[in-house]
C-alpha positions as CSV (number, residue, x, y, z in Angstrom):
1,X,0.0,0.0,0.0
2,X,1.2,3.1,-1.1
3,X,0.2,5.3,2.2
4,X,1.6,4.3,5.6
5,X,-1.5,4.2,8.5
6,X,-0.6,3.4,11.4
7,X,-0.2,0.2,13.2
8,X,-1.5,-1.4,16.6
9,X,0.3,0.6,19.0
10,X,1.6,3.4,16.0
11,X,0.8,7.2,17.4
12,X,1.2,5.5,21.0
13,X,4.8,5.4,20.3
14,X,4.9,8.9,19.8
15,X,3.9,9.6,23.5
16,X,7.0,8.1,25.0
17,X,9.1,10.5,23.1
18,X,8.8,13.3,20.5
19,X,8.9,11.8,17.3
20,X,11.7,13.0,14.5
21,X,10.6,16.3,13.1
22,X,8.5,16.7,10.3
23,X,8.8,19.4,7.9
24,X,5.3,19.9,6.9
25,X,2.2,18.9,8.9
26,X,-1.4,18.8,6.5
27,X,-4.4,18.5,9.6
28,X,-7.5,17.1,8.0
29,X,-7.3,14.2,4.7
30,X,-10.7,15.3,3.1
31,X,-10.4,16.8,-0.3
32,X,-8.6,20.3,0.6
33,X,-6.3,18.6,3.1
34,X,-5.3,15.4,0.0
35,X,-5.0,18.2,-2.0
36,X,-2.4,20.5,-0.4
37,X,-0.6,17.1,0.3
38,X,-0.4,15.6,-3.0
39,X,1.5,19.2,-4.5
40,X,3.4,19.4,-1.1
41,X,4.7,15.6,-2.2
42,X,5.6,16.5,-5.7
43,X,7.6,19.7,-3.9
44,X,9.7,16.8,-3.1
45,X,8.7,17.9,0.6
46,X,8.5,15.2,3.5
47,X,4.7,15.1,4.5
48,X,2.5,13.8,7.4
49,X,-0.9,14.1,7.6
50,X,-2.9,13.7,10.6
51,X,-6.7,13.0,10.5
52,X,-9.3,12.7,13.3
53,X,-11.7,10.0,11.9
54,X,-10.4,6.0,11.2
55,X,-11.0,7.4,7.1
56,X,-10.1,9.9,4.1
57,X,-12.1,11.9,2.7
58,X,-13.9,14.1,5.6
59,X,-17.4,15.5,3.9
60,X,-17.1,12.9,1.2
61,X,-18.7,9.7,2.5
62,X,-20.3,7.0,0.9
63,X,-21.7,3.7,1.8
64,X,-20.8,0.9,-1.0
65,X,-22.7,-1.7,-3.4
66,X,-22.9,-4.8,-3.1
67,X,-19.8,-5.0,-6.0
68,X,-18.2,-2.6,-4.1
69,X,-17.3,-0.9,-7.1
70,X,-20.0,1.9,-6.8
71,X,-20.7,3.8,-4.0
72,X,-23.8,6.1,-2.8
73,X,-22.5,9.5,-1.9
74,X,-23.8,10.7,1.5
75,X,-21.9,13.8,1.7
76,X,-21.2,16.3,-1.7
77,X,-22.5,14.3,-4.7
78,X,-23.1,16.9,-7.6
79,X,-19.7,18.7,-9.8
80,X,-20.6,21.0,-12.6
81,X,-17.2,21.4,-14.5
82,X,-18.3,24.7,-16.3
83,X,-18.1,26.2,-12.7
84,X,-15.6,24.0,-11.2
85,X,-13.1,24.3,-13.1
86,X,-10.5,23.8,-10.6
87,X,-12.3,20.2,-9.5
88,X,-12.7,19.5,-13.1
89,X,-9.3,19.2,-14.1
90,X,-8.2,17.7,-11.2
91,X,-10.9,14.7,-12.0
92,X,-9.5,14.6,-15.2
93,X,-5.9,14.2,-14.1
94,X,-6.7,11.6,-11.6
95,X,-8.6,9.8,-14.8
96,X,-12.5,10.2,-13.4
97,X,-15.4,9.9,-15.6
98,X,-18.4,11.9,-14.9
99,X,-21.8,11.1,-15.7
100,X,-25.5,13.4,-15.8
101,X,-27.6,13.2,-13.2
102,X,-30.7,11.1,-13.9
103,X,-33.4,13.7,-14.7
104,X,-35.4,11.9,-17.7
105,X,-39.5,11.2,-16.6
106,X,-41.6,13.7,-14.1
107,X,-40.9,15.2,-11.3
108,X,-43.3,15.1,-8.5
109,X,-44.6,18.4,-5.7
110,X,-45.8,17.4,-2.1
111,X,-47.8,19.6,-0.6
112,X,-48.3,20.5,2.9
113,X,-51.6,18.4,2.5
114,X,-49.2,15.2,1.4
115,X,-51.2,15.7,-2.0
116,X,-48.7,15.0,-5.1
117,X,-49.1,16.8,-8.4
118,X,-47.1,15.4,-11.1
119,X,-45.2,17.4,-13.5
120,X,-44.2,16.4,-17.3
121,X,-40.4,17.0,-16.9
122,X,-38.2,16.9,-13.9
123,X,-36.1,19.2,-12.5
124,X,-33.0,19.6,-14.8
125,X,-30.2,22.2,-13.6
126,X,-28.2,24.3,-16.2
127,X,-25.5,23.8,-16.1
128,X,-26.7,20.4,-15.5
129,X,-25.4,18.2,-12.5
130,X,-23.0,15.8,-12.9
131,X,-22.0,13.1,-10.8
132,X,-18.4,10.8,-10.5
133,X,-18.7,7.2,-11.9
134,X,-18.4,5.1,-8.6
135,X,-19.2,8.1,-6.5
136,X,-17.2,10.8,-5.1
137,X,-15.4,9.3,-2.7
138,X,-12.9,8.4,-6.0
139,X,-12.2,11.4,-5.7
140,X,-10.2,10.9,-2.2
141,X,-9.5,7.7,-3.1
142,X,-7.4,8.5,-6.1
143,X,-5.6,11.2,-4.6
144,X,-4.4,8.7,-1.5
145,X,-3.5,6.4,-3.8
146,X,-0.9,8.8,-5.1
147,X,0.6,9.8,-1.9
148,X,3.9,7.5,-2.4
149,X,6.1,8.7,0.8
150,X,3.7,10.7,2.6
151,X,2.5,9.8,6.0
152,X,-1.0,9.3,6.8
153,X,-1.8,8.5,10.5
154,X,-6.1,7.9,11.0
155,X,-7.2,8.4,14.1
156,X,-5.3,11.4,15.1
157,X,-6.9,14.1,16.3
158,X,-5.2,17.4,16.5
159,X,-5.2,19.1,19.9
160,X,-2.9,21.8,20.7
161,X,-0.2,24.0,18.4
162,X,2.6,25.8,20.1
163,X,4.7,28.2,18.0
164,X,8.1,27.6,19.1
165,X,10.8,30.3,20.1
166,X,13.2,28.7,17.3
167,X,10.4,29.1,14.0
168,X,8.6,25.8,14.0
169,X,5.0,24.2,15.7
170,X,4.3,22.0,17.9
171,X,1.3,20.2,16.5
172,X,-0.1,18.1,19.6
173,X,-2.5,15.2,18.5
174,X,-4.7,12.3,20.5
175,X,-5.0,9.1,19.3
176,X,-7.0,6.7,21.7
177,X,-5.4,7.3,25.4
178,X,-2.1,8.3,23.9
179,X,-0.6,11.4,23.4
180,X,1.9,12.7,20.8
181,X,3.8,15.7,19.4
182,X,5.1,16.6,15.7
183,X,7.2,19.3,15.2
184,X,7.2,21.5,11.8
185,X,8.6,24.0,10.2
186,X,4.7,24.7,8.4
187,X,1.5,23.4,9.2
188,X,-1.3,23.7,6.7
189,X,-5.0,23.4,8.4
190,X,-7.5,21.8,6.0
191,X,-10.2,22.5,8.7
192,X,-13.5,24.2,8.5
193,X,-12.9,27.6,10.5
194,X,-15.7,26.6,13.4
195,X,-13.4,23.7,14.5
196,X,-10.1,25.2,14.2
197,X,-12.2,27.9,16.9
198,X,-13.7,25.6,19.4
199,X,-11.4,22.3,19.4
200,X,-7.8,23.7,19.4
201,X,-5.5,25.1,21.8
202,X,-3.4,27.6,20.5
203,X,-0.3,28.8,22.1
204,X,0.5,31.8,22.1
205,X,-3.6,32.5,21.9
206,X,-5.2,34.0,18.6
207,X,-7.1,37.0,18.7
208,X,-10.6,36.5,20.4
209,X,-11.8,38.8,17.5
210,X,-10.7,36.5,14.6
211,X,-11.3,32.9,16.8
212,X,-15.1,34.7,17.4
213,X,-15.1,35.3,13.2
214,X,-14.1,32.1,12.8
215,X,-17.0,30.8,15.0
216,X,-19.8,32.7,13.7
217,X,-18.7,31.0,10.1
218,X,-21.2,28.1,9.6
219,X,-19.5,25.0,8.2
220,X,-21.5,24.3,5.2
221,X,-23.9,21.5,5.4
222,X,-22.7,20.3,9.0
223,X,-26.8,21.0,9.6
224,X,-28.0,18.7,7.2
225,X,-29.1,15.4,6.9
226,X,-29.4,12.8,3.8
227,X,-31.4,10.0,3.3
228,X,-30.8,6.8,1.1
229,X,-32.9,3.9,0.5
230,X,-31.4,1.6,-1.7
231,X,-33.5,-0.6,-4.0
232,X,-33.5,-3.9,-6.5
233,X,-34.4,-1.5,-9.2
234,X,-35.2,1.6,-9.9
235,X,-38.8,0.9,-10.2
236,X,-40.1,4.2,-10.8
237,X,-38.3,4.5,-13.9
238,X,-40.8,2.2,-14.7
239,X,-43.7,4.5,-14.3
240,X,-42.1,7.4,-16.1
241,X,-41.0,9.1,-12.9
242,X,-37.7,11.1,-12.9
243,X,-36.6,9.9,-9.0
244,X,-37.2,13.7,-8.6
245,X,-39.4,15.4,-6.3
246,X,-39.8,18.7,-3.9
247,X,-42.0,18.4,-0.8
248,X,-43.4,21.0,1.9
249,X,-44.3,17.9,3.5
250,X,-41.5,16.4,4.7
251,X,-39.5,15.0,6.5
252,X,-37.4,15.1,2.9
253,X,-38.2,18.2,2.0
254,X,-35.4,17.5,-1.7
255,X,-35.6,14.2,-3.6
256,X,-33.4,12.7,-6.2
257,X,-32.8,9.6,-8.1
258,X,-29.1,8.3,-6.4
259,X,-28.3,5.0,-8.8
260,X,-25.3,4.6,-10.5
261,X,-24.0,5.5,-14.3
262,X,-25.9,2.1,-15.2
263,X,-29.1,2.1,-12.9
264,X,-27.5,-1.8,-11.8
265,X,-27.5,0.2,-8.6
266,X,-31.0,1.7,-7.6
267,X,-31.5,4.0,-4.9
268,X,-32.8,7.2,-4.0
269,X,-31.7,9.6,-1.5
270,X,-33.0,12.9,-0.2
271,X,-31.9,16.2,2.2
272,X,-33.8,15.8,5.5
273,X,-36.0,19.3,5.8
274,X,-36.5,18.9,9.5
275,X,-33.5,20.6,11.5
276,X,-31.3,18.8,13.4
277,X,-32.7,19.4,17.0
278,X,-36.1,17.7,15.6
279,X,-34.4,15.1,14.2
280,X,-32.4,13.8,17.7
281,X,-35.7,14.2,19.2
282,X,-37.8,11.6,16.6
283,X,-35.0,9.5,16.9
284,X,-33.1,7.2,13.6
285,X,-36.2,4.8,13.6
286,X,-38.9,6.8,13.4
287,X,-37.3,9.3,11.1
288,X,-36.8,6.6,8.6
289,X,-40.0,5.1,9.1
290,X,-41.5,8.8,8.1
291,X,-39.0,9.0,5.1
292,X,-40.2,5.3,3.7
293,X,-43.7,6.3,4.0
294,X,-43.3,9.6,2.2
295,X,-41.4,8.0,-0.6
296,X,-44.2,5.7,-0.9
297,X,-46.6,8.5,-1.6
298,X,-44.9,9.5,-3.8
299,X,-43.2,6.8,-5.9
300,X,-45.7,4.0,-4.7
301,X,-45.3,1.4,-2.6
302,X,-42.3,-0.2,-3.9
303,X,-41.0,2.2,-2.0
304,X,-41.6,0.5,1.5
305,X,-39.2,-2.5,0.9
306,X,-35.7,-0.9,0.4
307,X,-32.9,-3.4,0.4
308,X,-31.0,-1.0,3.1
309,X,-31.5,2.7,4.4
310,X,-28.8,4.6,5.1
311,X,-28.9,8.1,7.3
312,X,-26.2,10.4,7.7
313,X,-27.0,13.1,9.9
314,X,-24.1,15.5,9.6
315,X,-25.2,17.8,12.7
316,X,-23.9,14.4,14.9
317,X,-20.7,14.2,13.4
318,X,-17.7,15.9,16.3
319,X,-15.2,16.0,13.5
320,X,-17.8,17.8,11.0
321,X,-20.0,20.2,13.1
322,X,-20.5,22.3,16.4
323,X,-23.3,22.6,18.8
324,X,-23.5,26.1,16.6
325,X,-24.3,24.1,13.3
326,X,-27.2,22.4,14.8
327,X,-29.4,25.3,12.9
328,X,-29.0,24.8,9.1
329,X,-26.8,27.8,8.0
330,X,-29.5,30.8,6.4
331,X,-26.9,31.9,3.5
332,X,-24.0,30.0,1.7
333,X,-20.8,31.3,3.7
334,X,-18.8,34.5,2.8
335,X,-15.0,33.6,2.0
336,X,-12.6,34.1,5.0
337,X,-9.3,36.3,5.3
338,X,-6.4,34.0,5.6
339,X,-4.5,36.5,7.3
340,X,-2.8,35.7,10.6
341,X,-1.1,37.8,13.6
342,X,2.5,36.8,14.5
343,X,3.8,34.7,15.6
344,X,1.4,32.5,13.3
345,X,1.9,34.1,10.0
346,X,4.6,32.4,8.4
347,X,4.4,28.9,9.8
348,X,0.2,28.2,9.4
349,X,-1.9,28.4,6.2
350,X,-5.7,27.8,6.2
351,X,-6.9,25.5,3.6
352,X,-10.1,24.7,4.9
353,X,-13.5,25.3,2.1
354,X,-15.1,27.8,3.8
355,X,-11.4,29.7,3.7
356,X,-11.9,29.2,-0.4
357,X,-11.2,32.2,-2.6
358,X,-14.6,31.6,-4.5
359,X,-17.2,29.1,-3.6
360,X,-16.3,28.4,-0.1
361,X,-18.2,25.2,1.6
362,X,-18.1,23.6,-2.3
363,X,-15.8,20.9,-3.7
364,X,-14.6,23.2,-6.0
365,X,-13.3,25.3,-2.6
366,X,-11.9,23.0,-1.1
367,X,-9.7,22.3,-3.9
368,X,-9.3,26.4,-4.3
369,X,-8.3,26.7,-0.8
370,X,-6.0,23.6,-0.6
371,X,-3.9,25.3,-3.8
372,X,-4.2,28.6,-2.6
373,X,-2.2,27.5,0.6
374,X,0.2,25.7,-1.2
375,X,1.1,28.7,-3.4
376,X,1.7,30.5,0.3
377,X,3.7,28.2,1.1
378,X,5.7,28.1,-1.8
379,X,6.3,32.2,-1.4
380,X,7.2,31.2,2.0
381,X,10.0,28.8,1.3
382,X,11.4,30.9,-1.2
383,X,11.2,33.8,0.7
384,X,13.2,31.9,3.6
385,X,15.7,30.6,0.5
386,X,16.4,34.1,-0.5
387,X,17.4,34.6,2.8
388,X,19.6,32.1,4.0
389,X,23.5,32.6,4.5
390,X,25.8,30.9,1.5
């Protein structure tokens, strides 16, 4: 395997004694955080990345087929290369194939009354969505694969920085009950701003100004919930329906067919509409139960034997969202100054989505953030070149 995870007893090591320095520490392996460490690696730079959850991938999740070759995306699902460019030729260069969103047949409207009014087209976006053969979590996958001498340790959450009095950071993690210490000359941050506010210690102490900007930016989604029930087949194909379907009924308020390039893989998923407080109160059960029973009004009752159901409730998630993302965020997030006081400056760059130069919170950010640090970093280095003694 071409990326090194830890071993039984790996990070504990690291608590017995500081382990050898490491130029370059990436915190976070979803899609900014893979990013920033796959051009770091072709820099010819020694790399470790630390990541909180036992995966890759961060916001992109997906739960797999019975092949295993295809997976249903949970997390981000849709790309639209005319306005990602940035994420388009990144799927290109790791050799992913896109395909349209399945749109063909009616689309359905719930109304409040559960009454369903059936309209002759579905809902087709322009530019129109497109979706990664085998699911996004390719995406991650491909870029991991290429990591040849970077070091990936899962399960290590970060903790604590320390800018030290000689230029580097002390990047304290957890893994389990043990506790260890990298040093670098630069950490990058591929973290959404509201964690890096509420779950690290920072020594010498940011601003309480920037860490309370940094806490009143919602991380994008970490309110929502999806919903997928996966199927035989996709049955209402059959009956000329598009999978599609809006609903002020709830509790899927968005509906969308969510098989694969083929449709061997039938499912359907849809964005929960009731907010995240409601749904810990209804509980898993019963808000599947309300899900199946909605999709059976309006699909039919096919609808009310799925093969498997699948919930991902975002809001629940400690390495996604804060007690402050419980609300779903009212606007899509503002992009962030990168800017940072001394003595943080020149050792940290923020690669996070919702630090993206243009569609912060998006796929297309996170790969927009993840260059845009590296490019920083890059200055940086030469910068400190230029300056060296002969």
């Amino acid at each position: 395997m071409n990326v090194q995870d830890p071993g039984p007893g790996g990070p504990a090591q690291l608590s017995r004694a500081r382990a050898a320095p490491a130029p370059v520490v990436v915190v976070g392996a979803g899609l900014s955080g893979l990013v920033v460490a796959h051009l770091l690696e072709r820099m010819g730079l020694d790399i470790t990345v630390l990541e909180a959850r036992a995966r890759i991938g961060g916001r992109i999740f997906g739960v797999a087929a019975e092949d295993g070759r295809h997976r249903f995306d949970l997390g981000p699902a849709w790309v639209w290369p005319e306005a990602n460019p940035r994420l388009a030729e990144w799927l290109r260069t790791l050799g992913l194939a896109l395909f349209e969103q399945h749109s063909d047949g009616a689309g359905l409207v719930e109304l409040p009354s559960q009454a369903v009014h059936r309209h002759a087209t579905g809902f087709v976006q322009q530019p129109p969505s497109m979706r990664v053969i085998g699911g996004c979590a390719g995406l991650t996958d491909a870029l991991r694969a290429r990591l040849v001498h970077t070091r990936v340790l899962l399960g290590a959450r970060v903790c604590g920085l320390d800018a030290g009095a000689d230029g580097t950071v002390g990047v304290e993690f957890e893994s389990g009950s043990a506790l260890g210490t990298l040093v670098a000359s630069s950490v990058i941050l591929a973290l959404p701003p509201r964690l890096l506010a509420s779950t690290l210690r920072w020594s010498p102490a940011l601003p309480g100004e920037l860490l309370q900007r940094w806490a009143d930016t919602p991380t994008w989604m970490a309110g929502q919930a999806k919903l997928l029930a996966r199927y035989a087949e996709p049955f209402w194909r059959a009956a000329g329906l598009s999978g599609s379907a809006v609903s002020q009924a709830g509790p899927l308020a968005e509906v969308h067919d969510a098989s694969d390039a083929e449709g061997r893989h039938a499912a359907l998923f849809g964005f929960v509409g009731v907010p995240a407080p409601w749904r810990r109160r209804m509980g898993r059960q019963a808000l599947v139960d309300a899900a199946l029973a909605q999709l059976a009004r309006l699909f039919g009752p096919q609808a009310l034997e799925p093969q498997a159901v699948h919930v991902q409730d975002w809001a629940d998630d400690a390495q996604t969202a804060t007690a402050a993302d419980a609300q779903p965020a009212s606007a899509h997030p503002a992009p962030l100054s990168t800017a940072l006081p001394a003595p943080w400056h020149d050792r940290l760059h923020l690669a996070g989505s919702e630090f993206a130069p243009d569609l912060p919170g998006y796929l297309e950010g996170a790969v927009g953030a993840a260059e845009r640090a590296v490019h920083a970093l890059q200055r940086q280095l030469r910068m400190q070149a230029a300056g060296a003694p002969d």
